[in-house]
Structure formats: structure tokens, C-alpha cells
C-alpha positions in Angstrom: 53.5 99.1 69.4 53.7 102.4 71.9 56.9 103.9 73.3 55.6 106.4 75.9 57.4 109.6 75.0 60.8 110.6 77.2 60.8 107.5 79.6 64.7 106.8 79.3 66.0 107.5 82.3 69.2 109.7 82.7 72.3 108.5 84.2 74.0 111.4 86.4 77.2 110.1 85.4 76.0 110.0 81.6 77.9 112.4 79.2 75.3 112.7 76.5 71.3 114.3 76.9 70.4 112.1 73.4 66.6 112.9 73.6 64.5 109.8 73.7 61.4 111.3 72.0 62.6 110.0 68.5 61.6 106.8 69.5 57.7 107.8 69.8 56.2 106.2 66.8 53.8 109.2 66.0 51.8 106.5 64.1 49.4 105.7 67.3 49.9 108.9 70.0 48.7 108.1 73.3 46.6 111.0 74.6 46.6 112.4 78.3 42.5 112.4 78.0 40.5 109.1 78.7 39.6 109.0 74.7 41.0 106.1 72.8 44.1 106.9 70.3 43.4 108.0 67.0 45.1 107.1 63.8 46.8 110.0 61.7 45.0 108.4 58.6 41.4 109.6 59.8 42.3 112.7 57.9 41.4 111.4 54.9 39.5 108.3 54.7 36.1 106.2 53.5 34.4 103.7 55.0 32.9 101.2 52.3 30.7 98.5 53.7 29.5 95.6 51.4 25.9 95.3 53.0 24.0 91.9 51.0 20.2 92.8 50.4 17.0 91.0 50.2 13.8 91.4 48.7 10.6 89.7 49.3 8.7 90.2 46.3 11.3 87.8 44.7 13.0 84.6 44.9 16.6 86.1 43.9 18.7 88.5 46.2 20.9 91.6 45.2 23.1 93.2 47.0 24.5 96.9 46.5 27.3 98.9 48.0 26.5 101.6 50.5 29.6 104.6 50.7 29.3 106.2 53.8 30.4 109.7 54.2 33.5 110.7 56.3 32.3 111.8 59.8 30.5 115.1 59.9 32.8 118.4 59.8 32.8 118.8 63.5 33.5 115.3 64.5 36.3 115.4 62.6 37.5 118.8 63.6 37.0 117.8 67.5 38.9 114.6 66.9 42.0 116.7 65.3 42.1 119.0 68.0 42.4 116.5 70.7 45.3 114.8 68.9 46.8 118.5 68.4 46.4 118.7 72.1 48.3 115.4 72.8 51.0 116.2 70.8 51.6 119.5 72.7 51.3 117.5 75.8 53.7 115.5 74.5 56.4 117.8 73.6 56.3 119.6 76.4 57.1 116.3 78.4 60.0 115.9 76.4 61.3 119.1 76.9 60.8 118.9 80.7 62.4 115.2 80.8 65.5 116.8 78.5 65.7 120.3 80.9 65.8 117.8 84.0 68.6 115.4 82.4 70.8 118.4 81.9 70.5 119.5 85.5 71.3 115.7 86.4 73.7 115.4 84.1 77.7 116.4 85.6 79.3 118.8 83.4 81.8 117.5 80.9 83.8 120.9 81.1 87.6 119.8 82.1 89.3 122.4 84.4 93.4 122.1 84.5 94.7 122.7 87.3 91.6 124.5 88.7 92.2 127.9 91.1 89.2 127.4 93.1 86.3 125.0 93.1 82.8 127.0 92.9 82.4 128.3 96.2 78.9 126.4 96.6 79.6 123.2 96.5 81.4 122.6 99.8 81.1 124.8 102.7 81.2 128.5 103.4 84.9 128.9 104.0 87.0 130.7 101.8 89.5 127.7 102.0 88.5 124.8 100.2 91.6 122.2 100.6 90.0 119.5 102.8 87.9 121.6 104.3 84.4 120.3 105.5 81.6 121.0 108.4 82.6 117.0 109.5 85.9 117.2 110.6 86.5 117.8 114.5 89.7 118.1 115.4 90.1 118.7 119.3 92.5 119.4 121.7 93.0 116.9 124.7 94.3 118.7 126.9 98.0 116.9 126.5 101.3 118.6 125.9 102.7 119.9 123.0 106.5 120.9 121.9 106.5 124.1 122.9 109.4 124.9 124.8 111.8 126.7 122.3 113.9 125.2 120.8 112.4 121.6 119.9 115.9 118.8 119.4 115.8 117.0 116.7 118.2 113.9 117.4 118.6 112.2 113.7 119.0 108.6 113.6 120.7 107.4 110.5 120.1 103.6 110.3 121.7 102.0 107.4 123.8 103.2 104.6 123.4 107.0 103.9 125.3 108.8 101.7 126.1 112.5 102.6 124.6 114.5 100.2 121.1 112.6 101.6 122.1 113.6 105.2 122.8 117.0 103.7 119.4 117.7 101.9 117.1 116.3 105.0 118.9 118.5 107.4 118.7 121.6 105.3 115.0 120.7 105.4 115.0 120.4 108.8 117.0 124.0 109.7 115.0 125.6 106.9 112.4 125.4 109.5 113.4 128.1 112.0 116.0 129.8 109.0 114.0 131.3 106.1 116.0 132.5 103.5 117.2 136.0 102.3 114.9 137.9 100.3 115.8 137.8 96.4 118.2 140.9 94.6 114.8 141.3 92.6 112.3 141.2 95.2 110.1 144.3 95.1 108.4 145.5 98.4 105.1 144.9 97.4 105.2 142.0 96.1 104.1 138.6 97.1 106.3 136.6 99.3 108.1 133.8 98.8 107.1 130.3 99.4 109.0 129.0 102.1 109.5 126.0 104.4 109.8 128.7 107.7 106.0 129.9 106.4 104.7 126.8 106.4 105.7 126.3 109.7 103.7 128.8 111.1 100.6 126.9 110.6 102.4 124.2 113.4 103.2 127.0 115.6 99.5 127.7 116.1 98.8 125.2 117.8 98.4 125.9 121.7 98.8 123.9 124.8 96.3 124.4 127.8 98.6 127.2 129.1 98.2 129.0 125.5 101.8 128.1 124.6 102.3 127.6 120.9 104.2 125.1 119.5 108.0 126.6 119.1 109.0 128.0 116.0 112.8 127.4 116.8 114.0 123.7 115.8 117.5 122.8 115.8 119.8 119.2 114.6 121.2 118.5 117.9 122.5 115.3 117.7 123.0 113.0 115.0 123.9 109.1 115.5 124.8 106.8 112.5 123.8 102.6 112.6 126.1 101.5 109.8 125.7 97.9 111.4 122.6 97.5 111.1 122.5 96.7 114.7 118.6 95.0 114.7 119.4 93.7 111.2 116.9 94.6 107.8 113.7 93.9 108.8 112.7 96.1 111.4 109.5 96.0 113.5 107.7 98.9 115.9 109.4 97.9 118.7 112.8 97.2 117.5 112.6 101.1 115.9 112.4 101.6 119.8 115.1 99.6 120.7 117.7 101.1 118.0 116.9 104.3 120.3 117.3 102.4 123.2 121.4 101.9 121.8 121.8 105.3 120.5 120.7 106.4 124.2 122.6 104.0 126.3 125.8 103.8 124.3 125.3 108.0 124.7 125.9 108.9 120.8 122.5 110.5 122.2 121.5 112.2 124.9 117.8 111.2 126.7 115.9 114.5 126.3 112.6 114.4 127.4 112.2 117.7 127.5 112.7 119.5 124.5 114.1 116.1 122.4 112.8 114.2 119.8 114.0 111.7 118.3 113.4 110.9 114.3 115.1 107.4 113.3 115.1 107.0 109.3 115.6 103.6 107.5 118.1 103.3 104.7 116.1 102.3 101.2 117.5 98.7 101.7 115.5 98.1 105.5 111.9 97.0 105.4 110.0 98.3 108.7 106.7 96.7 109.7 103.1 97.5 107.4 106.1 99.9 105.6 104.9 100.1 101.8 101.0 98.4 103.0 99.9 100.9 105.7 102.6 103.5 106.5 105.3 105.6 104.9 106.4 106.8 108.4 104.3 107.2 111.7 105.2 108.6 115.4 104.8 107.6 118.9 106.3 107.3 122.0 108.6 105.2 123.8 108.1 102.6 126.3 110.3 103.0 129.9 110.4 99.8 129.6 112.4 99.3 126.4 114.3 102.2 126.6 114.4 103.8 130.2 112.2 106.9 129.5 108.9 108.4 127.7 110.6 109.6 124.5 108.6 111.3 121.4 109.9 109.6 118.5 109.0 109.2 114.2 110.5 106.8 112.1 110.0 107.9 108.1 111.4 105.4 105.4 113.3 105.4 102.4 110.9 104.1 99.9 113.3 104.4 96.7 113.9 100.6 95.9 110.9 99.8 97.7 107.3 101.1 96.6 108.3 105.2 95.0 104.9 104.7 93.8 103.3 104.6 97.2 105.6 107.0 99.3 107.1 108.8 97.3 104.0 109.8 95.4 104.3 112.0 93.1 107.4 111.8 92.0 106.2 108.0 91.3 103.1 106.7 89.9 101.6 103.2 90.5 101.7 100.7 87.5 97.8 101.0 87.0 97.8 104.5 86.6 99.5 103.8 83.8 98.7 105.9 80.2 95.9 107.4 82.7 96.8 109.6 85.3 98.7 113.1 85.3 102.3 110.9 85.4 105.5 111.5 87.9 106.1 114.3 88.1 109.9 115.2 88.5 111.6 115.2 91.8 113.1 118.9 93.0 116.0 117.2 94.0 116.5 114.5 92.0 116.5 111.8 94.3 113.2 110.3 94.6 113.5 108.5 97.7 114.8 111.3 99.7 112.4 114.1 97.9 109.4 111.9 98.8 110.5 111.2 102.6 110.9 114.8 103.3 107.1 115.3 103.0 106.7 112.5 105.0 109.1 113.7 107.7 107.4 117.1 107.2 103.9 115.2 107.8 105.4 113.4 111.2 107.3 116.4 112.6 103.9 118.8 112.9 102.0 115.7 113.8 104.7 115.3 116.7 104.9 118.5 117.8 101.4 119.0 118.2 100.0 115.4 119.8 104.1 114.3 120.9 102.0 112.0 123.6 98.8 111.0 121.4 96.9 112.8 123.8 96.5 116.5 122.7 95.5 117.7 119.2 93.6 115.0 116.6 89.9 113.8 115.9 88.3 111.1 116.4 87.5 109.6 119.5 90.4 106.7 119.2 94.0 107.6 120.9 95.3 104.4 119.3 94.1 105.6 115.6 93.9 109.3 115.9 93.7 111.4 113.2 96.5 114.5 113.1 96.7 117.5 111.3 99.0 115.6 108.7 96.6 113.3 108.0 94.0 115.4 107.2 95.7 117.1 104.7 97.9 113.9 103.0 98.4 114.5 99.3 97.4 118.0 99.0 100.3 120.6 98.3 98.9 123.4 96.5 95.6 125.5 95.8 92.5 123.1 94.7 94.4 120.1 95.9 92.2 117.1 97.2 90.9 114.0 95.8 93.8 112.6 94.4 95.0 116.0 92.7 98.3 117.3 94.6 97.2 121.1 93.4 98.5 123.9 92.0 102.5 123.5 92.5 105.1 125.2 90.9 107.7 124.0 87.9 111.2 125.4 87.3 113.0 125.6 83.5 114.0 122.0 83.9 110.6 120.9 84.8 111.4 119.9 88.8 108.3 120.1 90.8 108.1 122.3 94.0 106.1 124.6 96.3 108.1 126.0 98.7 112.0 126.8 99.2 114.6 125.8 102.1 116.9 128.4 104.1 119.5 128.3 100.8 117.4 128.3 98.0 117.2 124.7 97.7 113.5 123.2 96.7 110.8 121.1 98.2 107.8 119.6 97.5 105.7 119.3 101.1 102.0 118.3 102.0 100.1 121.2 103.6 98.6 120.6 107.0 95.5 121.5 108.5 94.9 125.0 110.0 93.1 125.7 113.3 92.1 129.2 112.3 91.0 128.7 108.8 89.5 125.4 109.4 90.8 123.8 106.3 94.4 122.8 104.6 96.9 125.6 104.6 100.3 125.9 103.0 102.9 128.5 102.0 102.1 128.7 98.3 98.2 129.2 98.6 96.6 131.0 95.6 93.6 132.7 97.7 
């Protein structure tokens, strides 16, 4: 029985380069010449033929035993030189077959939390966080918010408590207010991580005039729904129609202008695909609903609901169970509200920048565009991507951040995508 040398083939996933040339049985070696296989025991051997004689001169037969020599000197020293030539053959084809395994073979090196990914393996930008040659994100030629300063008119739908109210809106002025520089902070030194900076990447965005995006957003009207008025279980167009009564019955002013309008469910509402498709999402609304063209977001409270899903990661799902990183703890210390901020984040630059799904996304879809949000949803630090959130940063009592508000208070936001560096871009980038 033969094994041809080396003939395992190599997984690229596998995590082992066992070399398959034990298996060879040396025993019979198959040579790369047309000349049959010879055996190892031909080094020393006799060949004794019994050869039965007979004589005619009598009536009785003998028979005698003729030894024949071993092969002469040079047969046999041809014939070990072709199996010494086989056997180089053959190691050399093991080594090859091994050499080309490793290359196959992925690394089993483990980074934690890597910096940067080797800057060959994804494109020639600098930036690495969802950056690729395949995304084309394009402007439309639509409007964008850029007349200064953007209303934000908060919709409170539910039960809220205040400190809730109070940590979204600090969110929400920390925007246009970043906050004093530290008693320790040293001229030189690198600057804060704040939720003003990572604004910026919003305000580059441009209309067809050139008009950035405003930098200046404000709270101008806020209008609570204790009632519930369009009861638990809210659908897309009811969200409109709870605008519709915080318009009419004039809580609310109509801006269509410089308004827009954010309504946020209580974590005891269910919204329609809310938990299966969406954690929030924007539009606009319909004249016919609500009287005028209205730029709108709805983001949920996900605490009682799925944490796992929305308010990732401050929540893990079940199956990731004993193997992924684990929550990791909220800045805040409310879940629910800690996770909706990045989702209101994630709406609010998707909004300013395509308010009528007509100016800044990819794709070739208006009814399934995809924003500047999107293309950066669950990264928030350096080497994010893929499942891994990135380098973030951890305070004494372990609570997860990577930028700060216009009072020092903590967030945890997603990065969104830049138009100048072609890639994700956030505050607390390492490079």
C-alpha cells in the first residue's frame, strides 16, 4: 500500500501545519522516473533458485541448487542512486506542500484590542474603520440642515422620568457646547474627546450651494404624551400622526425651516419592525397626515424590550453567551437611555445630512438608502469593524465611553462616515 507523499490538503481556516509525510511508508517509494519501485531490502539480498536436473546417460535424475550472485556492483550502485534521488524528490515536495500550508494557513496570533490593522490588507487609506474602494456615497443634489441653528422639537411619548429627559438633552446641547478645558490640561496635549468634535464630521457635509451642515443645534420645544394618545403599539404612520397632535394642539410649532422633529417611545411602547429591523429610523412627513413636509426620527427605548439588540453593548444577546467580549458597562447607568443616545446620535447626522432622502447616501434606492450612520453602525473607536466596537475608553468604575458631553458627563456614540477621509471618523481616533 502507497501514500503519495504530502497530498493532505490544507484547510485555510486550519490551525495546525501537521506534516502529512509521516504517513509515506518508506517501505515501497514511488520514484518520479518511469523505473518501477524498488524495495529497501535489495541492499542485501540472495536469490536461491531450486533448478531440478536431468541427465541422459541415466535412468535417475538429480537435482542441485544453483546461488546466484547479488547483481553486479554497478547495477546495484545505479539502483541505490535512483532511490537516493526519489527520496530527495520527495522531501523536497514535502517541504514545499508544508511552506505553502503556512502561507494558507491564517495566523493564530490574537491581537486585543488591536491599534491598527496591517496597512495592506484593506485599501491605501490611512483610516481603516469601514473604509473600502466599494462604498459610494453621493450627493443628490437635495437639501441639507444647514441654516444655523437646526430645532430640535423633543417628543416625549410615554412615561419619562426626568433625569432621562435630563441626560438626552445634555446630549443634544453638548453638540454646539463643548466643554471647558480641564485645570490639568497642558497646551500641547491631545484634546479631549468630545461630543462638539464629533460633530464636525456632520458639519462637512455640503449642500449644492456649498453650505455645510450647521454646527449650532438647540432644544426648542419639548412636548410630553403622558396619554399615550395612539395607545402602545405604535406604527410608521401613527409616529406621524402623534406629530400631527403635538403640531395642531400648538405644544409645537410647524418649522419647516430650521425644525426637526425627534419623537422617542417610552421602554413600555412597541413601534413597528422595532427590536426585528430598526432601533430608530428618520423620514419625513406626509401633508396629508399632518399638514406639512416635516423632517422627523423616532429612536426607542429598548430597556425592557431587546438591550441586547439596541442597546448593544451595554447588552449582549443570549447566544453570545460564555463567548463574546460580554456588556460592557453603561456610562450612565441606564441601559436603555445610554444605548438610545447612539442611536439618536446615528439618526440626527443621518437627518441633517439626507432630511428629505434625497441628498447624501449610496445606493441607487431612495426608499433603502444607505446614510452615513449606517455605514459606520457599531464601530466607536480605533480598529472597530466586524462586530468589534474598537478601542474605547474605561473609567475607575469600569463605565464605558469615548467621548464627553458639554458638563463632563460621558457617552458612548457610533462614529459616522467621513467625506474627506473616506472612511469612519470619530472624536477619540487613535491615528
Amino acid at each position: 500500500m502507497k501514500h503519495l507523499p504530502c497530498t493532505r490538503v490544507y484547510s485555510q481556516f486550519s490551525t495546525s501545519n501537521r506534516q502529512v509525510c509521516a504517513h509515506t511508508h518508506i517501505a515501497a517509494v514511488s520514484s518520479p522516473f518511469p523505473y518501477p519501485s524498488f524495495p529497501l531490502s535489495f541492499i542485501n539480498f540472495t536469490y536461491h533458485l531450486h533448478i531440478p536436473t536431468t541427465t541422459t546417460s541415466s535412468s535417475s535424475s538429480s537435482s542441485s541448487t544453483i546461488t546466484m550472485s547479488p547483481p553486479p556492483p554497478q547495477h546495484l550502485f545505479f539502483s541505490f542512486l535512483l532511490l537516493l534521488v526519489a527520496l530527495v524528490l520527495q522531501l523536497s515536495s514535502c517541504i514545499s506542500a508544508k511552506e505553502q500550508a503556512q502561507v494558507q494557513t491564517l495566523s493564530t496570533t490574537e491581537y486585543i484590542n488591536p491599534k491598527l490593522p496591517p496597512r495592506n490588507i484593506i485599501s491605501p487609506s490611512k483610516k481603516f474603520e469601514g473604509s473600502s474602494n466599494l462604498v459610494n456615497l453621493r450627493y443628490h443634489m437635495g437639501p441639507v440642515l444647514s441654516s444655523a441653528p437646526i430645532k430640535i422639537y423633543l417628543v416625549w411619548y410615554g412615561h419619562w422620568s426626568n433625569s432621562q429627559k435630563f441626560l438626552i438633552k445634555d446630549f443634544l446641547l453638548s453638540i454646539s457646547t463643548p466643554p471647558p478645558p480641564p485645570s490639568n490640561h497642558k497646551p500641547n496635549s491631545k484634546p479631549t474627546s468630545t461630543v462638539s468634535q464629533w460633530w464636525r464630521t456632520v458639519s462637512l457635509y455640503t449642500d449644492q450651494t456649498g453650505a455645510n451642515v450647521s454646527s449650532t443645534l438647540l432644544v426648542a420645544g419639548e412636548y410630553a404624551d403622558t396619554a399615550y394618545s395612539h395607545g402602545k403599539q405604535l406604527t410608521r404612520l401613527s409616529i406621524q400622526q402623534v406629530i400631527a397632535n403635538a403640531v395642531k394642539s400648538a405644544p409645537l410649532p410647524v418649522d419647516h425651516k430650521n425644525g426637526i422633529y425627534l419623537v422617542l417611545t417610552a421602554d413600555d411602547v412597541s413601534v413597528q419592525d422595532f427590536c426585528r429591523a430598526v432601533c430608530g429610523f428618520h423620514y419625513f412627513t406626509f401633508p396629508s397626515l399632518v399638514g406639512y413636509t416635516l423632517p422627523y426620527a423616532w429612536i426607542g427605548n429598548s430597556a425592557k424590550k431587546c438591550p441586547e439588540v439596541c442597546a448593544y453593548p451595554f447588552a449582549v444577546p443570549a447566544y453570545m453567551g460564555g463567548g463574546g467580549p460580554g456588556a460592557l458597562k453603561s456610562p450612565n447607568g441606564d441601559v436603555g437611555v445610554d444605548g438610545m443616545i447612539s442611536v439618536i446620535g446615528h439618526e440626527l447626522a443621518e437627518l441633517s445630512t439626507n432630511p428629505l432622502v434625497n441628498a447624501w447616501y449610496a445606493g441607487e434606492d431612495p426608499t433603502a438608502p444607505t446614510e452615513i450612520g449606517d455605514l459606520c453602525e457599531g464601530t466607536y473607536g480605533t480598529g472597530g469593524g466586524g462586530g468589534y466596537i474598537g478601542q474605547v475608553m474605561r473609567d475607575r468604575q469600569g463605565k464605558t465611553f469615548n467621548m464627553i458631553g458639554r458638563s463632563g458627563r460621558r457617552f458612548l456614540v457610533q462614529w459616522i462616515w467621513s467625506p474627506v477621509l473616506k472612511a469612519c471618523s470619530g472624536p477619540n481616533a487613535l491615528d
